[in-house]
Backbone as a printed PyTorch tensor [residue, N CA C, xyz], in Angstrom:
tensor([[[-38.7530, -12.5210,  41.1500],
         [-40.1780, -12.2850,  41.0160],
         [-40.9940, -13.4810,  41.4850]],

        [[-40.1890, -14.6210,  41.2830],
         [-41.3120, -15.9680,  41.8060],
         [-41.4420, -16.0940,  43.2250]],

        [[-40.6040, -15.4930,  43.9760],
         [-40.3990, -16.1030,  45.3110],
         [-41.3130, -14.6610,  46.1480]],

        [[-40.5630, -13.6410,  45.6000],
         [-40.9190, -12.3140,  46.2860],
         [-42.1440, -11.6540,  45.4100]],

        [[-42.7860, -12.1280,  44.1030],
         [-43.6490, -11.6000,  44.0450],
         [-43.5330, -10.1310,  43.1790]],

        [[-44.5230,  -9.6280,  42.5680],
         [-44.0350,  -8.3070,  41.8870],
         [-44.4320,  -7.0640,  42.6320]],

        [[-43.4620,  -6.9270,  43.2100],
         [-43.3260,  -5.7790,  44.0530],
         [-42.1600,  -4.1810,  43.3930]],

        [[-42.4440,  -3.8330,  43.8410],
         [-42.0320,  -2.3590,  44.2740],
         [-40.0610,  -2.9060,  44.1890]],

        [[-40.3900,  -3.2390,  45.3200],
         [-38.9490,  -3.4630,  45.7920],
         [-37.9970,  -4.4600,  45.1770]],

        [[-38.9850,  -5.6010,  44.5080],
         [-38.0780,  -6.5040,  43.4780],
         [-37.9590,  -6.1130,  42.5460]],

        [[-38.9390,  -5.2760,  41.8920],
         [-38.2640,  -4.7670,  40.6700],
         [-36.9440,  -3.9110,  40.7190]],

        [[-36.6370,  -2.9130,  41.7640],
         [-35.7070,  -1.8340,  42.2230],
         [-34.7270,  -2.9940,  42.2930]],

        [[-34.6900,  -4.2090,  42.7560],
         [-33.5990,  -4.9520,  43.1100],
         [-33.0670,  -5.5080,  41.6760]],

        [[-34.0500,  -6.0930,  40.6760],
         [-33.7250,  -6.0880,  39.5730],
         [-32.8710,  -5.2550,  38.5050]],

        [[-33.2960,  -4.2210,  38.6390],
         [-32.9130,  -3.1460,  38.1020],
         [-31.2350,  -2.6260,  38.4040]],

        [[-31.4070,  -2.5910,  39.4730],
         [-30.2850,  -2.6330,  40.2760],
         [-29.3660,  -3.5190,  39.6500]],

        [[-29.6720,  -4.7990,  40.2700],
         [-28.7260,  -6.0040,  39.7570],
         [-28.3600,  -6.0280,  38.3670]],

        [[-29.3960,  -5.6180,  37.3310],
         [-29.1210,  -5.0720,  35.9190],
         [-28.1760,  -3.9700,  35.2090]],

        [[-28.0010,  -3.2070,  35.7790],
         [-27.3980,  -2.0370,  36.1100],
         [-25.7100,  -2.2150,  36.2860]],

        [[-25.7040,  -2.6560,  37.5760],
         [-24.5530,  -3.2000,  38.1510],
         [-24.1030,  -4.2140,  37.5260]],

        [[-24.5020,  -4.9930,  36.3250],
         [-23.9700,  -5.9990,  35.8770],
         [-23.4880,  -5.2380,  35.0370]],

        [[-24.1590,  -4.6690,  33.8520],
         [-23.4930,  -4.0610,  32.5040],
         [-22.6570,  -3.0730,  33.0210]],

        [[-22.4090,  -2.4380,  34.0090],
         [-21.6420,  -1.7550,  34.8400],
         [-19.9750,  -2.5620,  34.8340]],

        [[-20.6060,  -3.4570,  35.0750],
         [-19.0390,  -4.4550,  35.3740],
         [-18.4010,  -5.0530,  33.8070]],

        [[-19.5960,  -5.1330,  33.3450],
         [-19.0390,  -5.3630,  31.5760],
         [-18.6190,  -4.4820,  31.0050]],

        [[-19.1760,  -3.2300,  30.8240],
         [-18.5030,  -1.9100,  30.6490],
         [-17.0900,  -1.7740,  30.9800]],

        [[-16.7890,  -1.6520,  32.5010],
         [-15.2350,  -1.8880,  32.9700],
         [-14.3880,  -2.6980,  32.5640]],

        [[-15.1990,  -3.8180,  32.8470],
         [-14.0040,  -5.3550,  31.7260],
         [-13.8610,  -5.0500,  30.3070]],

        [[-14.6290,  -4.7350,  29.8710],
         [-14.2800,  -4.4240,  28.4440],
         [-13.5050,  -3.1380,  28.0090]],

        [[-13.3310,  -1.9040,  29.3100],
         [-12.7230,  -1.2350,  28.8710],
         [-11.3730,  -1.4300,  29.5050]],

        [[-11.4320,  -2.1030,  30.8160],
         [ -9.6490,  -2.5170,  31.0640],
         [ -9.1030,  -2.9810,  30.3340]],

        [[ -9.5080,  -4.1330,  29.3120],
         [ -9.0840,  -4.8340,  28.3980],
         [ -8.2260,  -4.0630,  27.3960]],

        [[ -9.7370,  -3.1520,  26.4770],
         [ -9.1160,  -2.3560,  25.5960],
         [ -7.8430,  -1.8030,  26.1760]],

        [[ -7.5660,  -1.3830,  26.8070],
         [ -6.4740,  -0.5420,  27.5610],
         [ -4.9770,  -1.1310,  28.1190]],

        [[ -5.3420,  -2.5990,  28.7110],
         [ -4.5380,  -3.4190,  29.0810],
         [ -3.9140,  -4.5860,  28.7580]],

        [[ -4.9660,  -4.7620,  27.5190],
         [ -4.5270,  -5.9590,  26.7560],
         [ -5.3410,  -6.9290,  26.7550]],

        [[ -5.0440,  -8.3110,  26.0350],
         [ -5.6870,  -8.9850,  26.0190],
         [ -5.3440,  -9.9930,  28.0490]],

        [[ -6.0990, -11.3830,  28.3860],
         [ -5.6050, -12.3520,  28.9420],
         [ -4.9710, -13.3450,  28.0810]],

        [[ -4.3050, -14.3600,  28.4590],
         [ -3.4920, -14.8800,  27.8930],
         [ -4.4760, -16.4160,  28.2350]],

        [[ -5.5270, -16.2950,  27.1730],
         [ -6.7150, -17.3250,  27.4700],
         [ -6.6610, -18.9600,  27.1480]],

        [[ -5.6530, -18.5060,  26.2330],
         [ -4.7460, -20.0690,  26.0220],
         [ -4.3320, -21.3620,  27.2400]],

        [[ -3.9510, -20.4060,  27.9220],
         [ -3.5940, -20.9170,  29.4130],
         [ -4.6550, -21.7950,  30.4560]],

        [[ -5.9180, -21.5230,  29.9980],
         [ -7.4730, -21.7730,  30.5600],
         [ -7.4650, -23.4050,  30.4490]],

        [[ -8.1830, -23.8160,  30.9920],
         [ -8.8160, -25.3200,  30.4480],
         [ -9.6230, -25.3830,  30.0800]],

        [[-10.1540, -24.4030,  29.3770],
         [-11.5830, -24.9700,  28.5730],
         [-10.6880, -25.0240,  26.8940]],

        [[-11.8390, -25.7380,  26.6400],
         [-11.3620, -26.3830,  24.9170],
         [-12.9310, -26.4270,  24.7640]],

        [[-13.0950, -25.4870,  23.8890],
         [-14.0540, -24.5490,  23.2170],
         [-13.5350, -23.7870,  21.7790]],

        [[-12.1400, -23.8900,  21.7030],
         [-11.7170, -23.2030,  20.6550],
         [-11.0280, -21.7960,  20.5440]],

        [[-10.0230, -21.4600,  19.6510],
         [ -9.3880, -20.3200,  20.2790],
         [-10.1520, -19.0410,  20.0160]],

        [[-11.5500, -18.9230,  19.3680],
         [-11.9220, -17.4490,  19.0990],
         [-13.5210, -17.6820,  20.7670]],

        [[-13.5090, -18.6890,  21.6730],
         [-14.4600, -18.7500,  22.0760],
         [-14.2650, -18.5310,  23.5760]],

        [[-12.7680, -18.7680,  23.4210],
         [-12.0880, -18.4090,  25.0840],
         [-12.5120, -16.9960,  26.0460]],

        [[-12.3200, -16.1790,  25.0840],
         [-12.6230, -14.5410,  25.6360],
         [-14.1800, -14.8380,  26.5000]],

        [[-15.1300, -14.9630,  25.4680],
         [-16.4700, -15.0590,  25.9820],
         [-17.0000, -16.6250,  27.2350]],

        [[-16.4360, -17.1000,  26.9540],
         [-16.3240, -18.4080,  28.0130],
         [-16.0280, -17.8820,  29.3780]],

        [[-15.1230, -17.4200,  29.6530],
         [-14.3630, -16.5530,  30.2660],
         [-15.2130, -15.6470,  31.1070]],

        [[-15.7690, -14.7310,  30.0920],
         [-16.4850, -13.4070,  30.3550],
         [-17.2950, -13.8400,  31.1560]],

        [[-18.4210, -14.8980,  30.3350],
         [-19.8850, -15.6290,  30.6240],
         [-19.6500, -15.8020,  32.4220]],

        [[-18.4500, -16.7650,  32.8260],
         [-18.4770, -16.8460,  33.8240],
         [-18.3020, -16.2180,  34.9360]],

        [[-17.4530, -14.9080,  34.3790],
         [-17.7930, -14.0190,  35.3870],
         [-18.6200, -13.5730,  35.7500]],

        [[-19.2630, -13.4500,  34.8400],
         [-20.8780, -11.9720,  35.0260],
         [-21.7790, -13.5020,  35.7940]],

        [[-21.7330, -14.6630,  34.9840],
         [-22.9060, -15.6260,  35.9330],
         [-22.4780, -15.4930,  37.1630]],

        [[-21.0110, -15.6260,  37.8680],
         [-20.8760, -15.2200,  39.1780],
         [-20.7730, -14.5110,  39.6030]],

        [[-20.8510, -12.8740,  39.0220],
         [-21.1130, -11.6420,  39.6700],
         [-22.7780, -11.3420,  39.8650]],

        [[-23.2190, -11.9710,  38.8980],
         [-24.7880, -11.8100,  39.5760],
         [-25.2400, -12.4470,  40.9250]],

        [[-24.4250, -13.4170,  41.1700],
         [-24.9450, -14.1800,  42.8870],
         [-25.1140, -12.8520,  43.6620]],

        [[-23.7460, -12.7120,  43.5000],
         [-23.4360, -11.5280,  44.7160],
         [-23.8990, -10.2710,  44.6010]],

        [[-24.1860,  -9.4790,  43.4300],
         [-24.6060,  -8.4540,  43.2170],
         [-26.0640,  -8.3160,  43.2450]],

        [[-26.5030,  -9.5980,  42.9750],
         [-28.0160,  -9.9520,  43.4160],
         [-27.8510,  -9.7700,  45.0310]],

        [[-27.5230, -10.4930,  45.7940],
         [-27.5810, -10.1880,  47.2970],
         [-27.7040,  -9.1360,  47.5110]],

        [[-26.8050,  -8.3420,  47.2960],
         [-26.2470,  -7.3770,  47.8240],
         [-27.5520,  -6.1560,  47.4160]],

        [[-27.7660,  -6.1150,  46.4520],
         [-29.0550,  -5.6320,  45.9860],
         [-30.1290,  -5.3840,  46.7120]],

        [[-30.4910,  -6.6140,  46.8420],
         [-32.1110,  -6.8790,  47.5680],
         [-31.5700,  -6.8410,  48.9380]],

        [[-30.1210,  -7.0560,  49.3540],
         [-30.5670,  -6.4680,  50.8770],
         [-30.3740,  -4.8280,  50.7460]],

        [[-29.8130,  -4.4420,  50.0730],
         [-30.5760,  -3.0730,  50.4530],
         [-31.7110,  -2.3520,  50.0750]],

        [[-32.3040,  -2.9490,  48.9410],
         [-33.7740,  -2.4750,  48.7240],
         [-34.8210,  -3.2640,  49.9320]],

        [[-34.3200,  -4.5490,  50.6850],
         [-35.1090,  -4.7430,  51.6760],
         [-35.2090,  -3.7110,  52.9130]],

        [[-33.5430,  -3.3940,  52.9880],
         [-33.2150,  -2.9330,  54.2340],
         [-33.9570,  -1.1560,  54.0130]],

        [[-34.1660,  -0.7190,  53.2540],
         [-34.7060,   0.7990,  52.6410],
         [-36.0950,   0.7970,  52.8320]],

        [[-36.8720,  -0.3920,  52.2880],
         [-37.8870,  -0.9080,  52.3490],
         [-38.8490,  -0.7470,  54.2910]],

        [[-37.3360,  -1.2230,  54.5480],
         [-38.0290,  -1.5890,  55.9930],
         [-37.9130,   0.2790,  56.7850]],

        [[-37.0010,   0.7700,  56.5030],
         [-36.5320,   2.2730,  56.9990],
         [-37.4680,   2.8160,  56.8300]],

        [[-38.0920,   2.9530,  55.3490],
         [-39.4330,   3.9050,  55.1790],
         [-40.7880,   3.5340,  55.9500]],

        [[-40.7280,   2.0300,  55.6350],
         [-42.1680,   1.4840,  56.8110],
         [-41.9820,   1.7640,  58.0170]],

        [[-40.9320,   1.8570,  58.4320],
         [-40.5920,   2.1670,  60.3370],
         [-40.8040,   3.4370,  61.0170]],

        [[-40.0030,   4.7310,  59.9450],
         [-39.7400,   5.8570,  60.4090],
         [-40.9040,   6.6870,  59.1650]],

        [[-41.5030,   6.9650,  59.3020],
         [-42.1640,   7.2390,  57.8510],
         [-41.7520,   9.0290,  57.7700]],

        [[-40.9300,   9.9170,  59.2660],
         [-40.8680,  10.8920,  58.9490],
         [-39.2140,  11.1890,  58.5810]],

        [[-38.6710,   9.5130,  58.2180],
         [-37.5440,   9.6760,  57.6550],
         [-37.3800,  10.7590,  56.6950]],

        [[-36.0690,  11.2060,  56.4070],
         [-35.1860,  12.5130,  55.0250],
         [-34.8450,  11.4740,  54.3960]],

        [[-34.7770,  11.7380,  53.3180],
         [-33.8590,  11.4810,  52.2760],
         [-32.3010,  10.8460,  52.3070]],

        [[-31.7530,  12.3720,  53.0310],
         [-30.6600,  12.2540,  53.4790],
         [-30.3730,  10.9530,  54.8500]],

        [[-31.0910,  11.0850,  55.6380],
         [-31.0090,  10.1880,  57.0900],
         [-31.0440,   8.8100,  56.3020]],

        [[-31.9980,   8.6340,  55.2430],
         [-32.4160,   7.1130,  54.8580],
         [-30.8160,   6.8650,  53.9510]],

        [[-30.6720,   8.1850,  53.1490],
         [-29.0960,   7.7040,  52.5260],
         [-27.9880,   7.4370,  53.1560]],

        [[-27.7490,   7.4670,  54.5760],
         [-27.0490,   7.3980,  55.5730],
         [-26.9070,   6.1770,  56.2600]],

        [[-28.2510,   5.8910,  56.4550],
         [-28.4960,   4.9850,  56.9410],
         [-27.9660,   3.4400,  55.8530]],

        [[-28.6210,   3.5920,  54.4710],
         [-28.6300,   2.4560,  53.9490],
         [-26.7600,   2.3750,  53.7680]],

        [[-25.8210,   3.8780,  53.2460],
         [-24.5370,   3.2920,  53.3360],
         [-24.0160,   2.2410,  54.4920]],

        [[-24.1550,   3.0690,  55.8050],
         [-24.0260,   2.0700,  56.9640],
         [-24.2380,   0.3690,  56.7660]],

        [[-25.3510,   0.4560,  55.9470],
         [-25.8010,  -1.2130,  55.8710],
         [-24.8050,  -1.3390,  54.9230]],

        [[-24.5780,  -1.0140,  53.6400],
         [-24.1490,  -1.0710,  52.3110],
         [-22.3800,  -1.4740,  52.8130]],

        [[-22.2800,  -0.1610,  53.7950],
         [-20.6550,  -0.8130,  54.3450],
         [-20.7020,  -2.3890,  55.0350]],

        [[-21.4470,  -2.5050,  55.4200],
         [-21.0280,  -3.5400,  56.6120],
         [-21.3980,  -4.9250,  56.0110]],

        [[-21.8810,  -4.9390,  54.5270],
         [-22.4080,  -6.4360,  54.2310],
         [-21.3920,  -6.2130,  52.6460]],

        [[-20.8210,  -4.8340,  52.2890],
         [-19.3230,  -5.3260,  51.4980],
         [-18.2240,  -6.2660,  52.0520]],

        [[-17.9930,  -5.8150,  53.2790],
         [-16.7950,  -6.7950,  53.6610],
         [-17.0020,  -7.8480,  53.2730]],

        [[-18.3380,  -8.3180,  54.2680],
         [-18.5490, -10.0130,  54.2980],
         [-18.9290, -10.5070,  53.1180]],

        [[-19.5200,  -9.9510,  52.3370],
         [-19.8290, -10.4630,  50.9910],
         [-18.4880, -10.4570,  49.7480]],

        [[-17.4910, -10.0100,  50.1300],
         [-16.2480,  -9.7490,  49.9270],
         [-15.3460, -11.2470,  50.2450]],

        [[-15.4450, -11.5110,  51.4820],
         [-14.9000, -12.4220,  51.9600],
         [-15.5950, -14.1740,  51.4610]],

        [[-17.0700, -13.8270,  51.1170],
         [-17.6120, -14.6400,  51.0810],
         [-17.1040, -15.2780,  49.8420]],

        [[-16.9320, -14.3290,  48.3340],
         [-16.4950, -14.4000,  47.3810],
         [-14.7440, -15.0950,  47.1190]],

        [[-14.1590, -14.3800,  48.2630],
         [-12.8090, -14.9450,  48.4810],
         [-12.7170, -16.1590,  48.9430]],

        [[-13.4980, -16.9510,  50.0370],
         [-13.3750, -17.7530,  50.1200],
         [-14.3040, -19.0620,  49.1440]],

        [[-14.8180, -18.7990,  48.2290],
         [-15.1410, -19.7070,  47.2790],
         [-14.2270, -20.0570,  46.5790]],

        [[-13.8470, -18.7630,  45.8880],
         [-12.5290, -18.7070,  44.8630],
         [-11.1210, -19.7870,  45.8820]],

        [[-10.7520, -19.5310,  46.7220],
         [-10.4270, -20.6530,  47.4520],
         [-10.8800, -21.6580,  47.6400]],

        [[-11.7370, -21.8360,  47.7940],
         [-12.1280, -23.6790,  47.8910],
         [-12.4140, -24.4440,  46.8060]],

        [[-12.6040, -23.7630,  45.4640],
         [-12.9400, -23.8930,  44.0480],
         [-11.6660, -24.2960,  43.5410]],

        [[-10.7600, -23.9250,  44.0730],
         [ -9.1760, -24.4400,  43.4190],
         [ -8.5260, -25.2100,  44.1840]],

        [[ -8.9560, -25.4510,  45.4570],
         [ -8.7000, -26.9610,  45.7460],
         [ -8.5460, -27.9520,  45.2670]],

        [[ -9.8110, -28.6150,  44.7080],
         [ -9.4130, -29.6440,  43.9540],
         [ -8.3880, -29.9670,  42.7850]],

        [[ -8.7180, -28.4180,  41.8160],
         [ -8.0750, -28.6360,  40.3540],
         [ -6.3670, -28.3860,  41.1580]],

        [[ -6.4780, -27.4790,  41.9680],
         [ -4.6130, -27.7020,  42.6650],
         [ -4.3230, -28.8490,  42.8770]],

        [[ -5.2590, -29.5430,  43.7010],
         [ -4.6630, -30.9630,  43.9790],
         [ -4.5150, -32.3040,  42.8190]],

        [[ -5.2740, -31.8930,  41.8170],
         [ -5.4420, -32.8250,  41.0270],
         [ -3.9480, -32.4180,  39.6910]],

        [[ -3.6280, -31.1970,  39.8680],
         [ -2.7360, -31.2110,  38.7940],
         [ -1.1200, -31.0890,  39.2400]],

        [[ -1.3950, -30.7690,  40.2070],
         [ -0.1330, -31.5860,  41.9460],
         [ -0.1650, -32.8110,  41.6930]],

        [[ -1.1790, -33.6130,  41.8010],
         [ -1.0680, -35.1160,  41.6700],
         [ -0.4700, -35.8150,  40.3950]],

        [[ -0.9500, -34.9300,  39.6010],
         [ -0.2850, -35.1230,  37.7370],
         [  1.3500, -34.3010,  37.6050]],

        [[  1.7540, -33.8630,  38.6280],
         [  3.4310, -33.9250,  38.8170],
         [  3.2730, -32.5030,  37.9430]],

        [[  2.1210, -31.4470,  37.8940],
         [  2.3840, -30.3220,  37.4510],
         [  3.0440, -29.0890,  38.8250]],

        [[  3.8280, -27.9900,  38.4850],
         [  4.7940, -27.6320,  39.3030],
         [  4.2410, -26.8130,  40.1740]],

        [[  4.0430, -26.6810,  41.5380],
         [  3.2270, -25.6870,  42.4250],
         [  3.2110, -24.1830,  41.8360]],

        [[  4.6590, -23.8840,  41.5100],
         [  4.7210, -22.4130,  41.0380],
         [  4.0560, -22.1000,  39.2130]],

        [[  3.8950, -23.2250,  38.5010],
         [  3.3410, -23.5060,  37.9030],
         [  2.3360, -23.0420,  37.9660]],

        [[  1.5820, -23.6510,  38.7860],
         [  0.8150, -23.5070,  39.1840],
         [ -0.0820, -22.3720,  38.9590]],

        [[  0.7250, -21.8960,  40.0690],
         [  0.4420, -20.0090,  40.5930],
         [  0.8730, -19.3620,  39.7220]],

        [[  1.7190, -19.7060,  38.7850],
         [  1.8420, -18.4570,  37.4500],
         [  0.6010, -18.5510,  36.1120]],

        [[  0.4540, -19.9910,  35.8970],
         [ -0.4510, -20.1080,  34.9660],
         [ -2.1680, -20.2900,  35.3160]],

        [[ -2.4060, -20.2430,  36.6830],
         [ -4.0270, -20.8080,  36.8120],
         [ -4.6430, -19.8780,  37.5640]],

        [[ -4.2070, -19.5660,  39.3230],
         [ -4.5000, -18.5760,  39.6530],
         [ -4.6560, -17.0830,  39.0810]],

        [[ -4.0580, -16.8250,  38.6030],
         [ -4.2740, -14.9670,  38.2750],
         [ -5.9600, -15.4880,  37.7930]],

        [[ -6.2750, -15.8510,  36.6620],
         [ -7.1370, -15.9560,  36.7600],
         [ -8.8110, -16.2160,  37.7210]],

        [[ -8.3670, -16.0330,  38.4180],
         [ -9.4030, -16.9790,  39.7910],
         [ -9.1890, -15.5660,  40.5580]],

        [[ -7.7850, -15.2620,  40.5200],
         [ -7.7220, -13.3250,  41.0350],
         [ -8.8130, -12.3640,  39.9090]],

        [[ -8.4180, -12.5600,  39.2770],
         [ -8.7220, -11.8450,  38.0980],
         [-10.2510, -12.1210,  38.0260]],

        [[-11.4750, -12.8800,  38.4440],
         [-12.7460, -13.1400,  38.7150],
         [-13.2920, -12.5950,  40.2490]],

        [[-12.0920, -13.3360,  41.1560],
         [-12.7830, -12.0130,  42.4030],
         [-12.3180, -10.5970,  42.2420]],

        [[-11.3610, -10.3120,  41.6870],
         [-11.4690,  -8.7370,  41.4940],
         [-12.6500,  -7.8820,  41.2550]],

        [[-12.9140,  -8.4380,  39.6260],
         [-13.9570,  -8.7820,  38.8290],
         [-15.5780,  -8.0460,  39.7440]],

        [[-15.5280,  -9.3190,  40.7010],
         [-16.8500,  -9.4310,  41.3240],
         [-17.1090,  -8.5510,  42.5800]],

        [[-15.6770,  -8.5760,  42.9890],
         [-15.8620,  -7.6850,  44.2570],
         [-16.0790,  -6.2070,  43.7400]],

        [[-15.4900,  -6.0080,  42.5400],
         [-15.8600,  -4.5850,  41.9720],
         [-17.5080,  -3.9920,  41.5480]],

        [[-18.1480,  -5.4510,  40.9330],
         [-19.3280,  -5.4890,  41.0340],
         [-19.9580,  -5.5690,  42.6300]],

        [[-19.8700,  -5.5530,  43.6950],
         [-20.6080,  -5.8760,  44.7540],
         [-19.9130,  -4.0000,  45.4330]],

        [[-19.1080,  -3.7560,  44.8680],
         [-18.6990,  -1.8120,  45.2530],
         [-20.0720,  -1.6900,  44.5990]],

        [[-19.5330,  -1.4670,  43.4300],
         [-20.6790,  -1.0510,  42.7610],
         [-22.4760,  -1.0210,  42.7150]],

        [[-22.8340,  -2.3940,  43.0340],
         [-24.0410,  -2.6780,  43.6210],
         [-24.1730,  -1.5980,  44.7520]],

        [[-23.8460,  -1.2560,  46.0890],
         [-24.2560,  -0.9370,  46.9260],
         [-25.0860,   0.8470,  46.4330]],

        [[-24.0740,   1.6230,  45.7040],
         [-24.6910,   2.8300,  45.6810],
         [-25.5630,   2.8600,  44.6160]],

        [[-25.4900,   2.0960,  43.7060],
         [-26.7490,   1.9700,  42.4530],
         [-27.9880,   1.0420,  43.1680]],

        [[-27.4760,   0.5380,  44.1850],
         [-29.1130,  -0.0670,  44.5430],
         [-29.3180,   0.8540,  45.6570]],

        [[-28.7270,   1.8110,  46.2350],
         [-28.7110,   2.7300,  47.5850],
         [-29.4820,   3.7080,  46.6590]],

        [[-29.1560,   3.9680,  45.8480],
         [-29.9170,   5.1290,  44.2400],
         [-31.2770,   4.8830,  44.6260]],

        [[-31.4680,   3.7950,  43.6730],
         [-32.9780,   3.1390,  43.0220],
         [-33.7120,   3.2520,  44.1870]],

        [[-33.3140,   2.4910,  45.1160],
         [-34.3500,   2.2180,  46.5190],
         [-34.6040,   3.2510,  47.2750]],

        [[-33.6210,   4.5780,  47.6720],
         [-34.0680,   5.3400,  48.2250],
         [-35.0040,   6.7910,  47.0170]],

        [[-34.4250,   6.7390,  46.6020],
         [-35.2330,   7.6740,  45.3980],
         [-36.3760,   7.1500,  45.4560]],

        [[-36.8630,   6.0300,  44.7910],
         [-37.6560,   5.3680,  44.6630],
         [-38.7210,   5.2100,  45.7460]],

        [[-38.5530,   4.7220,  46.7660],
         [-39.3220,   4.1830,  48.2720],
         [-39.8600,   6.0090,  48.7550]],

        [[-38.5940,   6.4070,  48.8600],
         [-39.0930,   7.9940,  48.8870],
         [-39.9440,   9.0930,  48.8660]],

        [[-40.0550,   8.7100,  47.2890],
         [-40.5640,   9.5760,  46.1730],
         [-42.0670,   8.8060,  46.1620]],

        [[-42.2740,   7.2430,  46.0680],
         [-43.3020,   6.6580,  46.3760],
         [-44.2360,   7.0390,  47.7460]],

        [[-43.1840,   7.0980,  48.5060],
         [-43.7430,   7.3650,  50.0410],
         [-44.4720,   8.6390,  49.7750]],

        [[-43.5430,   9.9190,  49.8260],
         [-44.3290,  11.3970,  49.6100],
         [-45.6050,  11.1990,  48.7930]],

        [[-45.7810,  10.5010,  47.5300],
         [-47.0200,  10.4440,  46.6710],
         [-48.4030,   9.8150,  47.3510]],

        [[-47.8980,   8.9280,  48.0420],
         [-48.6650,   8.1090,  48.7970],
         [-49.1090,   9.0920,  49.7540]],

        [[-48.6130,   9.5770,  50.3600],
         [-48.5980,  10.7230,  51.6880],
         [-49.6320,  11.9520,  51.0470]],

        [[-49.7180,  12.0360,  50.0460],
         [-50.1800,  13.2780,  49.3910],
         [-51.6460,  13.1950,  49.0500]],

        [[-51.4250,  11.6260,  48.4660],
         [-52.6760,  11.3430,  48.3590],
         [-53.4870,  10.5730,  49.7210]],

        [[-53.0550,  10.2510,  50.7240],
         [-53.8420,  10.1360,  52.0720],
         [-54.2330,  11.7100,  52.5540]],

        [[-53.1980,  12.6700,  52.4560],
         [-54.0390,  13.5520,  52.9040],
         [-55.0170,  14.6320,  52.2930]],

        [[-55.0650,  14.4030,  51.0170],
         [-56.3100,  14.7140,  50.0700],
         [-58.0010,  14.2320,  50.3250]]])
């Protein structure tokens, strides 16, 4: 809202991003129930053993909002711009259109996520390599976790695309026709 202002379209992006978050908490909390606990012991935070779960959690959802925020507002931008361009856009053509976008900025925003989660464990690899802890070690006790967050997020950034493909075209749409109705009154 500070940068973009209270618009139409930031709120839809909000909403969106809101949506798609408790979306992803919903799922984590019900894989869990279902699959068990993580084995949170294993973590490096020292916070205490009833505080691990939510430590945990916190950081996912703070880093599923980066991306699910993106991913958001570019398609309430990109919807935004469809209706101002073509104004005798369908419904359907504009829902078509925004998947097209929605596909082509999952990958990369996919990858983008993967390669953080990689460069983020650089250091702590090298530093507990250096402390003579065991590579496979390693990879049994630290990684899954770091899997287990881009999973996480990339599931949130699926998800983002058709709940903000929802809001924005319904929305921009349904605004447009009203608008239209009342110019030609």
């Amino acid at each position: 809202l500070i940068l973009g202002g209270f618009s139409r379209k930031n709120i839809e992006a909000i909403l969106s991003t809101l949506i798609t978050t408790f979306l992803i908490f919903a799922l984590y909390k019900i894989s869990l129930a279902y699959t068990g606990d993580l084995h949170y012991e294993l973590m490096d935070y020292i916070a205490g053993p009833n505080d691990l779960e939510n430590i945990f959690l916190s950081g996912v959802l703070v880093g599923c909002l980066g991306a699910v925020m993106d991913v958001s507002i570019t398609v309430n931008s990109a919807v935004n711009e469809l209706v101002n361009a073509a104004k005798s856009i369908t419904l359907k053509q504009l829902i078509k259109s925004i998947r097209e976008i929605g596909h082509d900025i999952m990958g990369t925003m996919m990858n983008v996520l993967l390669f953080v989660f990689a460069c983020s464990q650089i250091p702590t690899f090298l530093i507990r390599m250096n402390n003579d802890v065991d590579f496979f070690t390693i990879l049994r006790l630290h990684i899954p976790y770091e899997i287990c967050c881009f999973l996480i997020e990339s599931i949130g950034i699926v998800l983002a695309i058709p709940v903000s493909i929802l809001f924005a075209s319904v929305f921009m749409k349904t605004c447009k026709v009203r608008k239209d109705r009342r110019n030609e009154r």
